[in-house]
C-alpha atoms as a printed R data frame, in Angstrom:
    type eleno elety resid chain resno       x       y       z
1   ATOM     1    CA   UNK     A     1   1.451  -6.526  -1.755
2   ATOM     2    CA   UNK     A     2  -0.421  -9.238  -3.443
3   ATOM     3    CA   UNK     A     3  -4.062  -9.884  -2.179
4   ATOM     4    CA   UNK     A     4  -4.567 -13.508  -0.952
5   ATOM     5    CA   UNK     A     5  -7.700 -12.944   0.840
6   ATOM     6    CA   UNK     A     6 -10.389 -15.786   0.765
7   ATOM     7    CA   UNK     A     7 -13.051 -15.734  -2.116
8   ATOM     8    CA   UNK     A     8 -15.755 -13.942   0.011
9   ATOM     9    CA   UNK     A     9 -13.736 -10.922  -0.351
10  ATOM    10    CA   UNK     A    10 -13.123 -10.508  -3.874
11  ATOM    11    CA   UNK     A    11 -17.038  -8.736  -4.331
12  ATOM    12    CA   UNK     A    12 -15.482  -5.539  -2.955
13  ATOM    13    CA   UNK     A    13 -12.209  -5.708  -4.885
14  ATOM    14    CA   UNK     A    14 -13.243  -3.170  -7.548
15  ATOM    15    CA   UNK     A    15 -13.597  -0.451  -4.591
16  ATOM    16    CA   UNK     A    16  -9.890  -0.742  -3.480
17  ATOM    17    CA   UNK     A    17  -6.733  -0.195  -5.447
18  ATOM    18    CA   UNK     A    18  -3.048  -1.514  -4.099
19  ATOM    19    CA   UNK     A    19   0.253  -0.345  -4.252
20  ATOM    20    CA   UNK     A    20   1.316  -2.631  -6.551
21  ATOM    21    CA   UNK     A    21  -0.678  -4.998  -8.368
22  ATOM    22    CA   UNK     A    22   0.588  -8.527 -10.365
23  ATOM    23    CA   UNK     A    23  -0.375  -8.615 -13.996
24  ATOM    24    CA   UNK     A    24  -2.703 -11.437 -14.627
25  ATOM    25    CA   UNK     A    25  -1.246 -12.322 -17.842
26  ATOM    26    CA   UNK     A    26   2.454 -12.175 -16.964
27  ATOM    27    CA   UNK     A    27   3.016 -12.304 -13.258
28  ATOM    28    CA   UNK     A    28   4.412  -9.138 -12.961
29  ATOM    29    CA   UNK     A    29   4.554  -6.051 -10.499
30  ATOM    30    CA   UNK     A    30   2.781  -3.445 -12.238
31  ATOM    31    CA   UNK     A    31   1.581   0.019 -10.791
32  ATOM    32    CA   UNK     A    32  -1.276   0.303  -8.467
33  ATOM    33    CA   UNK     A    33  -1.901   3.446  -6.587
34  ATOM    34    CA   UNK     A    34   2.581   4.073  -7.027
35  ATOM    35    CA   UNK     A    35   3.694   5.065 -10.043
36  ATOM    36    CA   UNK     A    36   7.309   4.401  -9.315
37  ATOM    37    CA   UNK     A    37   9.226   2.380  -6.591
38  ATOM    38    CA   UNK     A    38  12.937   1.236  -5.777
39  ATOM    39    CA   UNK     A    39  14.823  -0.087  -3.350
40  ATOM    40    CA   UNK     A    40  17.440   1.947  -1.463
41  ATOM    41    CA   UNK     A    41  21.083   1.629  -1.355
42  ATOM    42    CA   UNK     A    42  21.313  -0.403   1.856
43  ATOM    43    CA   UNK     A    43  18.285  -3.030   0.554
44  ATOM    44    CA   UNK     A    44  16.626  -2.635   3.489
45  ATOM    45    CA   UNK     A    45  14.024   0.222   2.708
46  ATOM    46    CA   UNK     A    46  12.052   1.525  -0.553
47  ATOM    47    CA   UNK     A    47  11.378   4.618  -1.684
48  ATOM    48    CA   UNK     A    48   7.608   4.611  -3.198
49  ATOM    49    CA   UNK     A    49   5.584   7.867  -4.912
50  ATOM    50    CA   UNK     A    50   2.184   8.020  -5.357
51  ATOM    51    CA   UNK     A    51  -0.091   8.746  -8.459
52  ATOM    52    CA   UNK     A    52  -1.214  12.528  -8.462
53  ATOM    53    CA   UNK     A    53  -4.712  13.221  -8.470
54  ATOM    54    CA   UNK     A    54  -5.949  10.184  -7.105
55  ATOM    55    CA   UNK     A    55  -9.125  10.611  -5.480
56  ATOM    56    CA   UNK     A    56 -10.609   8.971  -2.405
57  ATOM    57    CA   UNK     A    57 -14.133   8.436  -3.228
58  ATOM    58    CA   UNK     A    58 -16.730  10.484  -2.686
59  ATOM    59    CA   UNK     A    59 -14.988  13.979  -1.768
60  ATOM    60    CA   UNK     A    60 -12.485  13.179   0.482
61  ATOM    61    CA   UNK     A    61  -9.670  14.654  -1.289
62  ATOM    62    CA   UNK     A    62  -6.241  13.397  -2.368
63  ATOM    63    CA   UNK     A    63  -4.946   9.915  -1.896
64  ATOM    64    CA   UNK     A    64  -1.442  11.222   0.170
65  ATOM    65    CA   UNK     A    65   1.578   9.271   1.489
66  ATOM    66    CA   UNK     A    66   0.201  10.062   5.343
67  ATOM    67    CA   UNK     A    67  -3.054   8.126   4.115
68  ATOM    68    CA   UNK     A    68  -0.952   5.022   3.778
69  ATOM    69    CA   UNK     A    69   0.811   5.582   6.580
70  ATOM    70    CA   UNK     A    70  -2.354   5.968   8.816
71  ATOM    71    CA   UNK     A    71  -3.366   2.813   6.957
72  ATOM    72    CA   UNK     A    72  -0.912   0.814   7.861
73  ATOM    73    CA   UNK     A    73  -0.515   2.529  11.571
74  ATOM    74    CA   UNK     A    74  -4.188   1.467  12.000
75  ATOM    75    CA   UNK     A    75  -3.754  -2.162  10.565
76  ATOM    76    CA   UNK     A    76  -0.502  -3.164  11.710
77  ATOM    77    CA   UNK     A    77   0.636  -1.235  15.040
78  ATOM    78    CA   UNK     A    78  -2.838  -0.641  16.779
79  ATOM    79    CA   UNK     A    79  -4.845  -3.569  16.014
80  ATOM    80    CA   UNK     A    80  -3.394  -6.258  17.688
81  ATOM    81    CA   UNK     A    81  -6.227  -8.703  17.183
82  ATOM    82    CA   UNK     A    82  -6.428  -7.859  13.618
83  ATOM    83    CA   UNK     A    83  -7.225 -10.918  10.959
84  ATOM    84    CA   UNK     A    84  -6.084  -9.102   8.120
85  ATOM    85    CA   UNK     A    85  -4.955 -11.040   5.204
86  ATOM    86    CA   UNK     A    86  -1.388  -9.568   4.568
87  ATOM    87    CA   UNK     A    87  -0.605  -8.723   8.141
88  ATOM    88    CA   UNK     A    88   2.426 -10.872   8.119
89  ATOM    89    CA   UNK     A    89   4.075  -8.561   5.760
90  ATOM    90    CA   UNK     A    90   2.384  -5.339   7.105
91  ATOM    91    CA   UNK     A    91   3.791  -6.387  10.346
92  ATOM    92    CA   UNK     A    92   7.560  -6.660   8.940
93  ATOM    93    CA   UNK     A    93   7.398  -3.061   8.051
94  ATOM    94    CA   UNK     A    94   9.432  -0.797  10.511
95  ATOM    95    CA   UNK     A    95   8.377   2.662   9.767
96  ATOM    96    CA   UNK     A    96   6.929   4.658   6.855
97  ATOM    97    CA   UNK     A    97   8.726   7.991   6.712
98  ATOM    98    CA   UNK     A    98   6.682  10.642   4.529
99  ATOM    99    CA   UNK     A    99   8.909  12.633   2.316
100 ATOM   100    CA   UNK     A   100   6.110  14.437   0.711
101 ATOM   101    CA   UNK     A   101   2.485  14.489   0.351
102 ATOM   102    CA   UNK     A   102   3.586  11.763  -2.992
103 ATOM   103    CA   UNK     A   103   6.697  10.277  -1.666
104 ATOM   104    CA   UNK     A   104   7.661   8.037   1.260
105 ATOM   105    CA   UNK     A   105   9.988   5.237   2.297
106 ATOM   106    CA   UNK     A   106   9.225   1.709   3.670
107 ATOM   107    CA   UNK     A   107  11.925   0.725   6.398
C-alpha cells in the first residue's frame, strides 16, 4: 500500500495517512492508520484493525472499517475511468468484509 504517485502529489501527503506505511530508514511495513494485520489461514485474505480514536479532520468523527471500505468501493468498483496511482492493486481486491467498526478482512 506503498504510494508511488508522481512528485506533484507529494504537497498533500501530510493530509493523508495509509494503511501501512514503509519505514524510510529500513524498508519496512510499519503501521499507518492499522495497528495490527495478518494474513489468514488460506493466504488469500487479511484480517486488518484500525487505530481507535482516529479522527477524520475537521469533525467528521471516527476513522471506521466502512470508511475504507467506501474508499475503496468509490476508487476501485465505481470509477471505471479512474487514474489512481495504486489502482492495480486496489483493483485485485475482492471484497472488504467489516467485522467491526475496527476490524475487517481483505479477500
Amino acid at each position: 500500500m506503498r504510494n508511488l504517485a508522481e512528485p506533484n502529489s507529494w504537497p498533500v501527503r501530510p493530509m493523508y495517512d495509509y494503511l501501512v506505511g514503509i519505514n524510510n530508514k529500513t524498508s519496512r511495513l510499519e503501521p499507518g492508520l492499522l495497528e495490527s494485520w495478518a494474513w489468514e489461514g488460506d493466504g488469500k485474505a487479511f484480517r486488518a484493525k484500525l487505530r481507535k480514536g482516529v479522527k477524520f479532520h475537521g469533525d467528521f468523527g471516527e476513522v471506521r472499517a466502512a470508511d475504507v471500505k467506501f474508499g475503496w468501493e468509490r476508487m476501485a468498483k465505481t470509477a471505471p475511468d479512474s487514474t489512481h496511482g495504486q489502482l492495480a492493486f486496489w483493483r485485485g481486491i475482492d471484497d472488504i468484509d467489516i467485522v467491526n467498526d475496527h476490524e475487517m478482512v481483505f479477500r
